[in-house]
N, C-alpha and C positions, 0 to 999 in steps of 0.2 A: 424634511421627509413627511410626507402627506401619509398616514396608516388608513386605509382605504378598509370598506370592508371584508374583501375579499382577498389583500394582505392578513386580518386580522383572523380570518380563517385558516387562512393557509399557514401562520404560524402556530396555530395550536394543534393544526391536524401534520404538516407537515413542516417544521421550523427549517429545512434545508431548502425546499420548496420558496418559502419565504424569502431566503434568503438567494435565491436566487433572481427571484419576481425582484429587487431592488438592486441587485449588483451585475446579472448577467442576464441579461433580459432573452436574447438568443437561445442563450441553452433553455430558460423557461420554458420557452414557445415551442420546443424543441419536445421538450419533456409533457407538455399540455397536446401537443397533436399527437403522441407517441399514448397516453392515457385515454385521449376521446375520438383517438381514428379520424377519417375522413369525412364523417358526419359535419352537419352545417345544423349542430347543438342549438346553438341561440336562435335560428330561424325554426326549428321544431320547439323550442322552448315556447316563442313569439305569437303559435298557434293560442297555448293556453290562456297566455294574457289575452290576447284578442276575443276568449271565450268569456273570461274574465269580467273583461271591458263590457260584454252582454250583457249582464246581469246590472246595470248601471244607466241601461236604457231609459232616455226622460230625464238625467240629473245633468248637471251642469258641469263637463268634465273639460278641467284646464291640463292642456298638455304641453312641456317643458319645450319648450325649442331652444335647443343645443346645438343647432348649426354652423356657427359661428363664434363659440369658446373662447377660440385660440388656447393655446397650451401649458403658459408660462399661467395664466390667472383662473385656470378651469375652473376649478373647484369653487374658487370666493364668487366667481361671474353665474355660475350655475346656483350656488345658495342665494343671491340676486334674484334673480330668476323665478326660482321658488320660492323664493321669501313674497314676491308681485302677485303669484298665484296665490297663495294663502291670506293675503291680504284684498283681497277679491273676492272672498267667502265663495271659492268654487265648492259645488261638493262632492268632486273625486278630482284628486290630481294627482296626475299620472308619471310617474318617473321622478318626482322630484328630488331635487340634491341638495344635503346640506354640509356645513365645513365650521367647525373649529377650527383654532389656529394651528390644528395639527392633528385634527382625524375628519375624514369626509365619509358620507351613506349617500348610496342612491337608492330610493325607494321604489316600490314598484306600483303602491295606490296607497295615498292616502284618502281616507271616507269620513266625509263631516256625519258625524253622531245626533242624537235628539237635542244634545246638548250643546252642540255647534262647538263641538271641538274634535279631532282629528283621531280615528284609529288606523293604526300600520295594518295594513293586510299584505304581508311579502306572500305571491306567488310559487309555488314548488308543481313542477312538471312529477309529480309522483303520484302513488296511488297509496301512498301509505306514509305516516309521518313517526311513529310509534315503535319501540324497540319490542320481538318478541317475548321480550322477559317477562318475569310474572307480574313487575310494576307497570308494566308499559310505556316506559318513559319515551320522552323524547329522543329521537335519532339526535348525537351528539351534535354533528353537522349541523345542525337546524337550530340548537340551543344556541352555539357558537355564533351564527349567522344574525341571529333573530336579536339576541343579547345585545351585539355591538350597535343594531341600527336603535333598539331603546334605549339605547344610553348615550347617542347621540343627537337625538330627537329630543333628549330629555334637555341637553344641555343648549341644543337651539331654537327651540319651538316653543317653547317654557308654556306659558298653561295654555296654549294653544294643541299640544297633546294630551291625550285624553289618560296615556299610558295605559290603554288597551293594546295588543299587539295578538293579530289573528294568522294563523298560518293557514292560506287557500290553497285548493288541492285537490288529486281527480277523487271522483267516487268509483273506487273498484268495481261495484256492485252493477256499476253502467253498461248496457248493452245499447250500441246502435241500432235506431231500426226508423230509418228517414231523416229529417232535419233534426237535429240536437236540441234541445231547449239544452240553456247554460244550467238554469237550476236543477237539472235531474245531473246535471256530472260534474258540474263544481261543489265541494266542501269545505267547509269553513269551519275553524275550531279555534278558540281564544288559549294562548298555550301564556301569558303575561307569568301565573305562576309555577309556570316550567324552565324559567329562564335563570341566568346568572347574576347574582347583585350585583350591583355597581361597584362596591370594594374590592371583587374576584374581579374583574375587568379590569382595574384600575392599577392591580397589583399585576396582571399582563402585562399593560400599557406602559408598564416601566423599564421593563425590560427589553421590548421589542425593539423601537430604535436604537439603544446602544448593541445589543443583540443581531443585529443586521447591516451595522453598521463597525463587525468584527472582519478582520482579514478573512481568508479562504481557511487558509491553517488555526487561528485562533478557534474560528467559528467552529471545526470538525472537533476539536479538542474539548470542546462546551458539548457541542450534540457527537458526539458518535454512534458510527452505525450502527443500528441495533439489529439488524438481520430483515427487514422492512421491504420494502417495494424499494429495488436497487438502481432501477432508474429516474426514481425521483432524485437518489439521495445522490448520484455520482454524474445525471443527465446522460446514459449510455448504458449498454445492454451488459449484464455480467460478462465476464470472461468465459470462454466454453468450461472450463474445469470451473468453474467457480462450484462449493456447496448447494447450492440455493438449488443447481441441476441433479441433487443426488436425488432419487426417485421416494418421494411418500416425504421429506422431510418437512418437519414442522417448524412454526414459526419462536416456538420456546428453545428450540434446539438448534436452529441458525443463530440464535440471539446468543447461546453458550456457545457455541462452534466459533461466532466472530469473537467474542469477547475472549476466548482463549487464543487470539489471534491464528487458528484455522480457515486460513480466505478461501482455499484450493481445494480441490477432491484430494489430489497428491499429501494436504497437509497431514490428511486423515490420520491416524495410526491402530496398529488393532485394539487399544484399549479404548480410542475414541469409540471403534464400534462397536465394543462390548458393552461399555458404560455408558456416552451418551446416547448413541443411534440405535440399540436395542431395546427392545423391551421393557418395562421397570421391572418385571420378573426374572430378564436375561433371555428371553426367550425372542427370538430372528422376528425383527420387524420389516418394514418395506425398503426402512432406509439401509438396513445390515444387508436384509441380503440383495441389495443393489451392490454397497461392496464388494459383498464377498464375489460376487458373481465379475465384477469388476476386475478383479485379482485373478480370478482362471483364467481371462484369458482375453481376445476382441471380441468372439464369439462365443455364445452356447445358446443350443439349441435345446430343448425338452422336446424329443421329439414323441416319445409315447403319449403325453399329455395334449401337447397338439393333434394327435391323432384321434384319440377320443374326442376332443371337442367339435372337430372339423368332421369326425364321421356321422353327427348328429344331425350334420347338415343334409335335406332330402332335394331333389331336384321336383321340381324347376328353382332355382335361385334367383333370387331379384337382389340385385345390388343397387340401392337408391338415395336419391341424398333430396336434401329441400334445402331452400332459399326464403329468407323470410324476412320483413318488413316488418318496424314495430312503431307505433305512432303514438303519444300522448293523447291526443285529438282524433278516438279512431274515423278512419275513410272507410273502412270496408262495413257492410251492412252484421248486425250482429255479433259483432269483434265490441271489446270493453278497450278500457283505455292501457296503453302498454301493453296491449295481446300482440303476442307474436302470430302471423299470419306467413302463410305459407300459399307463396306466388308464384313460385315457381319449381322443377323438381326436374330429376335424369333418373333414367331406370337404366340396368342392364338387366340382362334376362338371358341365364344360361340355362341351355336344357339338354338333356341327353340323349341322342339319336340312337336307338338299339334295333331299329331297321333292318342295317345290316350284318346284324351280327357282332360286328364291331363297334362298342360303345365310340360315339362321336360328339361334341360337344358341339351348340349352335348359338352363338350370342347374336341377339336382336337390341336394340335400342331405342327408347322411347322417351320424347318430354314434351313439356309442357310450361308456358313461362306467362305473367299479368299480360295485361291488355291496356294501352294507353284509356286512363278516366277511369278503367273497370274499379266496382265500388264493394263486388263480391268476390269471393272467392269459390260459390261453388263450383263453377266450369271447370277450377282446377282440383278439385276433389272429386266431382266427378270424372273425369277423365283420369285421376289416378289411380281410383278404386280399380277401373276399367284394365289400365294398364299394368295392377297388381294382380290381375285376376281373382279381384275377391277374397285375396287370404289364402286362395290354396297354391302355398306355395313353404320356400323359407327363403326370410327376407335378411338381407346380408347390411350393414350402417356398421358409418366410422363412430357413432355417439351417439348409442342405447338410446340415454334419457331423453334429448335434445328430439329424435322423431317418435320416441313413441309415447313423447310429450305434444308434441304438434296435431298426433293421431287420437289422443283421448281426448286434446279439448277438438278436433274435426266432428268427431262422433258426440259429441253433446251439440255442435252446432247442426249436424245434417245427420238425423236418425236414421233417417232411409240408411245409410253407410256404416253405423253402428257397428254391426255384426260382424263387418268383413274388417273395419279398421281393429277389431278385439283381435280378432285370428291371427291376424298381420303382426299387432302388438306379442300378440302371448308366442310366432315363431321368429321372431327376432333374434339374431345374433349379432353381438358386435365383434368385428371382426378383429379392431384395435387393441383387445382386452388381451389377444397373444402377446401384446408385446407392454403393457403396460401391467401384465402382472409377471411381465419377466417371463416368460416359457419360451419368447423369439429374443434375445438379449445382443445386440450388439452396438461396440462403441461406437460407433460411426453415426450412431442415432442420434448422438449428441446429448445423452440422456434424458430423451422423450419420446411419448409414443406417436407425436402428432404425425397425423400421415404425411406432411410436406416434410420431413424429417427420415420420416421410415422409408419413403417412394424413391427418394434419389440413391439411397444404399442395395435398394434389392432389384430397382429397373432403370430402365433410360429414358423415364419419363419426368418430364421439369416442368414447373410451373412461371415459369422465370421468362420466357418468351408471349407468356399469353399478355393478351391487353388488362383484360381484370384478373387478379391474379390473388387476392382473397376476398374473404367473406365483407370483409369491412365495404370496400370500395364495391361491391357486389351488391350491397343495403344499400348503399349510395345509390346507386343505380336504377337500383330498381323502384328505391323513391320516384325519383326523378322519372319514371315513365309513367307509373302509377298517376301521379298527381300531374303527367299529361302535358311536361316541360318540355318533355324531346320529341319532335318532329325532324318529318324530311328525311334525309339520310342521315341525321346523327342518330332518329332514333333506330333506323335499320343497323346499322353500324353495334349500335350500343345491343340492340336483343340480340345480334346473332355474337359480341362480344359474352354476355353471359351465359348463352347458350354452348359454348365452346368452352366456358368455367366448370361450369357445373356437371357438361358430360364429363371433364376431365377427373371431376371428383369421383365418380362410379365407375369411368375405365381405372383409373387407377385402383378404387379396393380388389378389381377385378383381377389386374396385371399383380398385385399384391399377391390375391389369394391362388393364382394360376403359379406363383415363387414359392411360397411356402411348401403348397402340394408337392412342388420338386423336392424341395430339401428335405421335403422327408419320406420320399418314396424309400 
């Protein structure tokens, strides 16, 4: 068994993970697209190296040709390979692989020094490498990562490593505004003593192959589940009653809930949620009173508390959602790296006809989506502003933070808009919050407030027939037009495909809030 670095990651962050990667490759692969969506990760990764690669402009850069492998000798035939570049005194090489008799690294740049010996610069698609602690240490990930490739570098390269090890990486602070130069948005920080010695590694290293090389059953007996991300550890979605869906619970108190062997909601008992799920005071938490609420009945409704919240509501109403794009390498003009950009957007707009005497209600519908190459976004802030009326209104989102997160950094990019995106901000209502702080409670929600969840119990509206059908494959997309892939009738096909998603997201809080209204007239 070849301990790869990205096995030797995987078993410190996730040993059942690991042990999957070597014994059940399927469910892996399974469990890895189920964690990183739809996204095509390594070709948005691929951007940065290639920025990377910029900053190298005029050096002598040998790059690893691994076209040709084959499977059974990778590893030994690629340290070959790199071993021919390094002995060619390139001075960047790019990708190189090297192997002990039983741990392999692929690198992402090696950089000949003043001293004409080699430092690690591994590449990170981030904008931050640093934990927010008061130490600021290194993101664990990265320790882990960074460690294994030095201390195989160490054992193959021998003084032809310089044992410098540099972590490159976006600069936050980057704003687009025309062609990039790589040095305003690439960062570089030598992190050598932020890493793990070679005896912590080594005492890993011992464990790992016979540790992976345990049955199914052994293996569970050594690691059991500790209340964690359950589709790692099991490769499949909880069960609907599983704890892990009791509302507000935390990850200290799944870890005592499994370990008292409580897997179910059903297992629950009332001392469980007096003692563990309450309060340390004893006093009703989020996780109690989902029980208790639980135990009344399928339904309860709060209906006086929904009535105060809902009557805050002024007409005209906008019910709106956005779609947003996020790049490492940003495309759009004035966007930093990893800004979320907002491409596209559905409004409804109800308003109240008192004309006739008889209040009447009038929904209109408005959107707006990228433009194949488009590099800005303001065409679509301006026209939303437009379509929001400037703020005089109350505007109705499934997730507070998420738009009037998108609306504070708009208004720092486009002033003119300032005023009216504050207004929009400060009358916002989310309208999800009935049912995720429990005032709309029913079990058929599956205990969740997410609206794919809440839409099929209260209407006859499904998400299950549309072509794109969530957010993930929806980014994907809209990638994909942006950066000007889709032409012809796929790309017709694919805007009026999302354009048919995203109104559905706004009829629905719509059809939502038109249900509620009933139930509690």
């Amino acid at each position: 068994m070849f301990i790869t670095k990205s096995l030797f990651v995987e078993y410190i962050n996730s040993p059942k993970l690991a042990w999957y990667h070597v014994n059940d490759k399927k469910t892996h692969k399974k469990i890895q697209e189920h964690v990183h969506g739809g996204m095509d990760w390594a070709a948005i990764g691929q951007s940065v190296e290639d920025m990377v690669r910029k900053l190298y402009a005029g050096k002598t850069i040998a790059d690893i040709d691994t076209k040709n492998l084959g499977f059974k000798a990778r590893h030994k035939t690629y340290h070959t390979l790199s071993s021919k570049a390094l002995d060619q005194n390139a001075d960047v090489i790019y990708q190189a692989g090297f192997a002990t008799d039983k741990l392999f690294v692929k690198t992402d740049f090696l950089v000949k020094n003043e001293l004409w010996t080699y430092d690690l610069m591994e590449v990170k698609s981030k904008n931050s490498i640093r934990s927010n602690n008061k130490d600021h240490t290194l993101v664990d990930e990265l320790v882990t990562d960074v460690s294994f490739q030095k201390y195989v570098l160490e054992k193959t390269l021998g003084a032809k490593f310089s044992w410098n090890c540099y972590l490159v990486y976006l600069n936050k602070e980057f704003r687009k505004h025309g062609e990039i130069n790589p040095q305003d948005i690439i960062l570089q920080e030598l992190v050598t003593d932020d890493l793990m010695t070679d005896d912590a590694i080594e005492r890993i290293l011992a464990t790992v192959e016979s540790d992976l090389s345990l049955s199914l059953a052994d293996f569970n007996k050594k690691f059991p589940y500790d209340g964690s991300d359950y589709f790692t550890y099991f490769g499949e979605e909880p069960p609907k009653k599983s704890i892990r869906n009791i509302t507000g619970i935390v990850q200290d108190k799944k870890k005592e809930l499994y370990e008292a062997k409580k897997i179910l909601i059903d297992d629950i008992t009332d001392e469980d949620i007096l003692g563990i799920l309450s309060n340390k005071d004893g006093g009703e938490s989020r996780s109690s009173k989902f029980m208790n609420l639980r135990r009344q009945g399928e339904t309860t409704i709060d209906k006086e508390e929904i009535k105060k919240r809902l009557a805050t509501l002024k007409f005209p109403l906008f019910f709106y959602d956005y779609e947003t794009v996020s790049f490492p390498i940003p495309t759009f003009e004035w966007l930093g790296p990893r800004g979320q950009t907002v491409v596209q957007y559905s409004v409804h707009k109800i308003d109240e006809d008192l004309s006739t005497g008889t209040p009447t209600l009038i929904i209109t519908h408005k959107d707006c989506i990228v433009n194949p190459g488009e590099t800005s976004n303001k065409r679509i802030i301006d026209q939303l502003v437009t379509d929001l009326e400037h703020g005089n209104g109350t505007y109705i989102v499934r997730n507070k933070s998420f738009e009037c997160g998108r609306n504070k950094e708009s208004s720092l990019l486009y002033p003119e808009h300032a005023e009216a995106l504050e207004k929009i901000n400060a009358n916002t209502f989310d309208l999800m919050t009935l049912f995720s702080d429990m005032l709309y409670f029913d079990r058929r929600f599956l205990w969740s407030s997410s609206i794919k969840k809440v839409l099929p119990v209260l209407t006859d509206i499904s998400y299950d027939t549309l072509e794109v059908g969530n957010g993930g494959d929806a980014m994907k997309l809209l990638y994909e037009i942006q950066q000007g892939h889709l032409t012809g009738a796929e790309l017709e096909q694919s805007v009026i495909n999302l354009l048919t998603y995203c109104e559905q997201d706004t009829r629905a809080m719509v059809r939502i809030w038109e249900v509620i209204k009933e139930k509690i007239a």
